[in-house]
N, C-alpha and C positions, 0 to 999 in steps of 0.2 A: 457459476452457481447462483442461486435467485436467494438474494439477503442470507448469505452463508454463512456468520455465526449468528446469526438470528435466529436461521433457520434451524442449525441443532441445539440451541432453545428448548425449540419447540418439540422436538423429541424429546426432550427432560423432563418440558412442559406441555404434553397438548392440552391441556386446558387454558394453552394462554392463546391457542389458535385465532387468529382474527382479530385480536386485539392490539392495538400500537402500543410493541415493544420495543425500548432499545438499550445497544448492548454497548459496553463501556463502565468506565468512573473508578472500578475498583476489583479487590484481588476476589477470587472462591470462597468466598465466608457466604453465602446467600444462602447454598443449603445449608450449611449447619444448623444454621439460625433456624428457616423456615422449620427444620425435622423437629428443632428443641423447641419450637411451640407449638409442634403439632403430636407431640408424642410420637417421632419415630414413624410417624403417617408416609408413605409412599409419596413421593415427591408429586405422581401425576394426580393425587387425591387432595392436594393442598388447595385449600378455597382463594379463588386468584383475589379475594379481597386481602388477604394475608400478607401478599407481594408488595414489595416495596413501590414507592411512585417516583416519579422524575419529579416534581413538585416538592419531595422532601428532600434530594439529592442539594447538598453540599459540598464543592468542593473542587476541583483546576482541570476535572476528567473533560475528555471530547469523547462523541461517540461515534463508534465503529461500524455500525450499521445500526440501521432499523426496520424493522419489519413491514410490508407493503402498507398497513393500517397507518404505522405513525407517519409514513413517511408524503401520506393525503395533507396531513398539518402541517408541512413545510420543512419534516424533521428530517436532515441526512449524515452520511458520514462526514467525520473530521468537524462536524459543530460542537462546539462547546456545549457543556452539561445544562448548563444554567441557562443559556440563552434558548433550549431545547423546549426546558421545563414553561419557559414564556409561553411559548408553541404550543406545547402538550402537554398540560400541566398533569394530567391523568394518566399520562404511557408508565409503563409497568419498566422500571430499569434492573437488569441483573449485567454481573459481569463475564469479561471475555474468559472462558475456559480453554487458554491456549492447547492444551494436552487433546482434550476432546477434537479440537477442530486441526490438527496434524493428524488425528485418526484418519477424521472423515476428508480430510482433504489426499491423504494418501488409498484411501478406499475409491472416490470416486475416478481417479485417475486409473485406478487397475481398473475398473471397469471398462473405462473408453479402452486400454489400450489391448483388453480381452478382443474387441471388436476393430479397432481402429490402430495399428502399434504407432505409426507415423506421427508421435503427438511432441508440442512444444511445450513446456514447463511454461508458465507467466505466472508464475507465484502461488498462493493460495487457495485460490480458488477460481482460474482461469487458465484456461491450456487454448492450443490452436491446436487443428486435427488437419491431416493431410488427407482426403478421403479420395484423393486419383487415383490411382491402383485397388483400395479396395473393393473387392467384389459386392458388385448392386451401388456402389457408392454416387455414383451419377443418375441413379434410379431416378423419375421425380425429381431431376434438379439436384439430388443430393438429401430430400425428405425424408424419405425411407429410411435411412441410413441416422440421418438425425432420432429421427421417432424411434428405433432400435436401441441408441446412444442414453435415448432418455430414459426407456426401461428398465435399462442395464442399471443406470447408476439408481433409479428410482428403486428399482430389486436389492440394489446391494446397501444402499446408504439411507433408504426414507425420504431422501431429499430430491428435489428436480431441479430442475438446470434451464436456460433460456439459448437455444443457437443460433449462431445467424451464420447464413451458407452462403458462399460468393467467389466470383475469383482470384482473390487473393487475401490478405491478411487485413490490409485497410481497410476493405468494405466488411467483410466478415466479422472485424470488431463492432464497426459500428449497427449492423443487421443484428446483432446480438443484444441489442439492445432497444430493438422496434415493438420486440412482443414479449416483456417480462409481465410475467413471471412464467413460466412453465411454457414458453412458446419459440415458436421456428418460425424463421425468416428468411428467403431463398431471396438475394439477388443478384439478377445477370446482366452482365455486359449491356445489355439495350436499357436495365432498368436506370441506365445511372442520371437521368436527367430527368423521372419522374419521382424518384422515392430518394434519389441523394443531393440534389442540388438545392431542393429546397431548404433544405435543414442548416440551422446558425453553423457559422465555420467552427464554433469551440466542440462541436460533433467527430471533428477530425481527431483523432488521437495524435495528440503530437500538436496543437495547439492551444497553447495554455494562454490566462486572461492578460496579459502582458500585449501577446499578436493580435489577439482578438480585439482589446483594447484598442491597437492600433490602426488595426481593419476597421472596426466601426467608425473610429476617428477619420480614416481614410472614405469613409460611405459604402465599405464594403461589409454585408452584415450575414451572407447567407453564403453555402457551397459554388452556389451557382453563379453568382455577382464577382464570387472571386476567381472562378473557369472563364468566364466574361473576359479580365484582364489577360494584356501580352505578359510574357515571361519578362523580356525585360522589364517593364512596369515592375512588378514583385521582385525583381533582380535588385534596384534600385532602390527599393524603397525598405527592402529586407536582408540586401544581403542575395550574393553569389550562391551561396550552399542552399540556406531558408528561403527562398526565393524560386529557388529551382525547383525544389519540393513540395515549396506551395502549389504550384502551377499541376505540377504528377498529379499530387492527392487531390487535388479539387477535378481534377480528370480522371479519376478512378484508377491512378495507375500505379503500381506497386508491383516489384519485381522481388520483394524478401522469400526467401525459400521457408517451408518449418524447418527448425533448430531441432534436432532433437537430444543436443548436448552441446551446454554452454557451462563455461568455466562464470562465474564470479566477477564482478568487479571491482566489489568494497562490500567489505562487511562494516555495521554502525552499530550504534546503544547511544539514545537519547532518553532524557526524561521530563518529564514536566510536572513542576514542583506546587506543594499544595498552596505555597503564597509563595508571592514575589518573593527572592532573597537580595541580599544586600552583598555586595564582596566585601565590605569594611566589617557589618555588624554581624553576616551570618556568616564570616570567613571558614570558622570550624568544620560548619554543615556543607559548604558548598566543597570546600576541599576534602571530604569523603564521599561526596556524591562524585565529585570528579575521577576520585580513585578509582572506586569502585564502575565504573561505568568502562574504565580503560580495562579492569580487571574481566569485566563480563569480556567487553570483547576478545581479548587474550584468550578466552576460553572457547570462545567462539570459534576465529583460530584453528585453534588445534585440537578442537573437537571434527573441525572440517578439514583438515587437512592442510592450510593456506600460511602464506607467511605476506608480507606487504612493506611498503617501503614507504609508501606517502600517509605521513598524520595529518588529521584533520580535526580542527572542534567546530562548532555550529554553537552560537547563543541568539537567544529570541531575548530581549528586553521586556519590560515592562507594556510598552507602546506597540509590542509586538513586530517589531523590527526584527528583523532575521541578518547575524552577521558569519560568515566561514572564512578560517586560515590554516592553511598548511606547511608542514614543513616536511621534507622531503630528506630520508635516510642516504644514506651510500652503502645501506646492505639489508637485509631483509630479515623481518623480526616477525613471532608473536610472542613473545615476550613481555610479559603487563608493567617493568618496570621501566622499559626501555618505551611502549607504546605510551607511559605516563609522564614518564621525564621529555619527550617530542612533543608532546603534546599540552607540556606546559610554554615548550618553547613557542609554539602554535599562539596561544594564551597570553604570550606576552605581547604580543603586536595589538591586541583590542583594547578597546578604552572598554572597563568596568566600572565606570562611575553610575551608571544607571542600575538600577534593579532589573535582576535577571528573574525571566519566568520558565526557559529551559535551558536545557544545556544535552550536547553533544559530543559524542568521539565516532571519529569514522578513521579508518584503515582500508587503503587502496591501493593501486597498482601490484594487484594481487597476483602470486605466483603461486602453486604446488609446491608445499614444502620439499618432496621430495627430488625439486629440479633447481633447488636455492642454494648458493651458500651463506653459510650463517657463520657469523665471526665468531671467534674464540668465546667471545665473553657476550653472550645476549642483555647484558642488564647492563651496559653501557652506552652512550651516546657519546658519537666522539665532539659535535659542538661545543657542550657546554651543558652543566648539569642542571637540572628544572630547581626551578625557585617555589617556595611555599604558594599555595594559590594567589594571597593578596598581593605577596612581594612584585606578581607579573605586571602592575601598577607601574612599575617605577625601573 
């Protein structure tokens, strides 16, 4: 989907069409505010000088998307608020109205699967379509069939979408991303050495700035430079598994089927907090933001159906350092006092001498509750019982 909560925004708001907005920093209060100074004015009648600005924003928010306009000024997802507002001191900031965007993101999936059923879940606002079997679906390469897709969801949701068609899942992600906003991308087997070799290896899904780092280190900086090398070469120098898959993807090859049901692997709840905290001085606040973060997940859980066995916390410092530890059950819980007390035991292996800017719990090695055994007593841990937040110090 093309800038997806952005873009239903912009359904809220078309008069902010065309303009660089972006979405992030804070909860649903934007309309109220805007209605109580507009006298109850229809939200698409609100004069966009009225909208808040990224220039006035305050505060530890990153943002989630931005609309094609802001995003000419350099502005993307997962950047900081503040450092945005440098960029585009005039983009218009509202925030993410999660409710609205599981609407449309369960609306434009019926769509495709009224026309295409074959489809893979990838989150929010991205599926993979199997379009082999269906009828016309090879039409045009597979065009037809996209321009149909586009309709569909353009009819049912107001919103458009960008496709990329190809043989398999690795080029088709990345094709999906040659003609945004509202465009189709067909490429075939013969195209892979004119439209995919060229392009930096971090185009690969599945290679993050770590490998890339290391490619460029190595003088290796585009698809094609890195199809150049033997296997062994990237064997060696990557690793047995990452190495061998180097070699696939830089050759267009990819044998993953669509999924069209996948169990879970971890469910999480992270936050990032409006200033640094301190473990010593803001001991109170962090140890109910901890609770509370175990308790969302526990609900998470068994809202879903899921029970799990490996705790996990994630803390980002000051300096922005990212650290994770786990502790690993002997039976299978969602249970929030039991996911709390593992998860301080988690808590105890970290140095918190630093100031923490988030903090995380994640739950893994996920089973169906109904295929689990759960011990007698869920709110115990048989290791050892968790300690007050600071005490994990010592």
């Amino acid at each position: 989907m093309d800038a997806f909560f952005a873009s239903i925004e912009l359904l809220r708001y078309p008069q902010l069409k065309g303009l660089p907005v972006v979405i992030g920093g804070g909860r649903r209060r934007v309309d109220d505010a805007l209605l109580q100074a507009q006298d109850e004015r229809a939200l698409r009648f609100i004069p966009v000088d009225d909208f808040p600005r990224l220039k006035d924003y305050v505060g530890r928010g990153v943002i989630t998307t931005a609309t094609y306009a802001a995003r000419q000024f350099g502005v993307g997802s997962a950047m900081g608020m503040m450092k945005a507002a440098k960029l585009c001191p005039d983009a218009i900031v509202l925030p993410v109205d999660f409710d609205e965007v599981r609407k449309y993101s369960r609306a434009f999936k019926e769509a495709i699967r009224e026309v295409a059923p074959l489809v893979e879940d990838r989150g929010i606002d991205e599926v993979y379509i199997d379009f082999t079997d269906v009828p016309g679906g090879q039409r045009d390469g597979g065009r037809s069939l996209a321009r149909l897709l586009q309709r569909s969801i353009l009819e049912k949701t107001g919103l458009t979408c960008s496709i990329g068609v190809a043989p398999n899942k690795l080029i088709a992600k990345m094709a999906s991303e040659f003609n945004k906003p509202n465009g189709i991308s067909i490429v075939q087997e013969t195209d892979l050495q004119s439209m995919i070799w060229p392009l930096a290896c971090r185009k690969i899904n599945g290679i993050g700035p770590k490998s890339d780092a290391k490619l460029a280190a190595l003088n290796i900086h585009t698809i094609g430079e890195m199809a150049a090398q033997e296997i062994g070469w990237l064997i060696d120098h990557f690793g047995q598994a990452t190495g061998a898959w180097m070699h696939d993807a830089a050759w267009g090859r990819d044998t993953r089927p669509v999924v069209t049901e996948s169990e879970p692997v971890s469910m999480s709840r992270e936050t990032t907090f409006e200033r640094d905290l301190h473990a010593v001085r803001d001991k109170a606040e962090l140890g109910a933001v901890f609770t509370r973060l175990c308790e969302k997940v526990a609900e998470d859980l068994q809202r879903k159906g899921y029970v799990g066995k490996t705790i996990g916390i994630k803390l980002r410092y000051d300096n922005f350092q990212s650290v994770t530890r786990e502790q690993t059950l002997t039976h299978y819980t969602a249970d929030a006092t039991t996911i709390r007390q593992t998860a301080g035991l988690a808590l105890k292996r970290v140095p918190l001498t630093q100031k923490l800017r988030l903090l995380g719990v994640r739950v893994g090695a996920l089973l169906k509750a109904e295929d689990a055994t759960l011990p007698a007593s869920t709110g115990q841990v048989a290791e050892e019982p968790a300690q007050p937040f600071m005490d994990q110090l010592f």
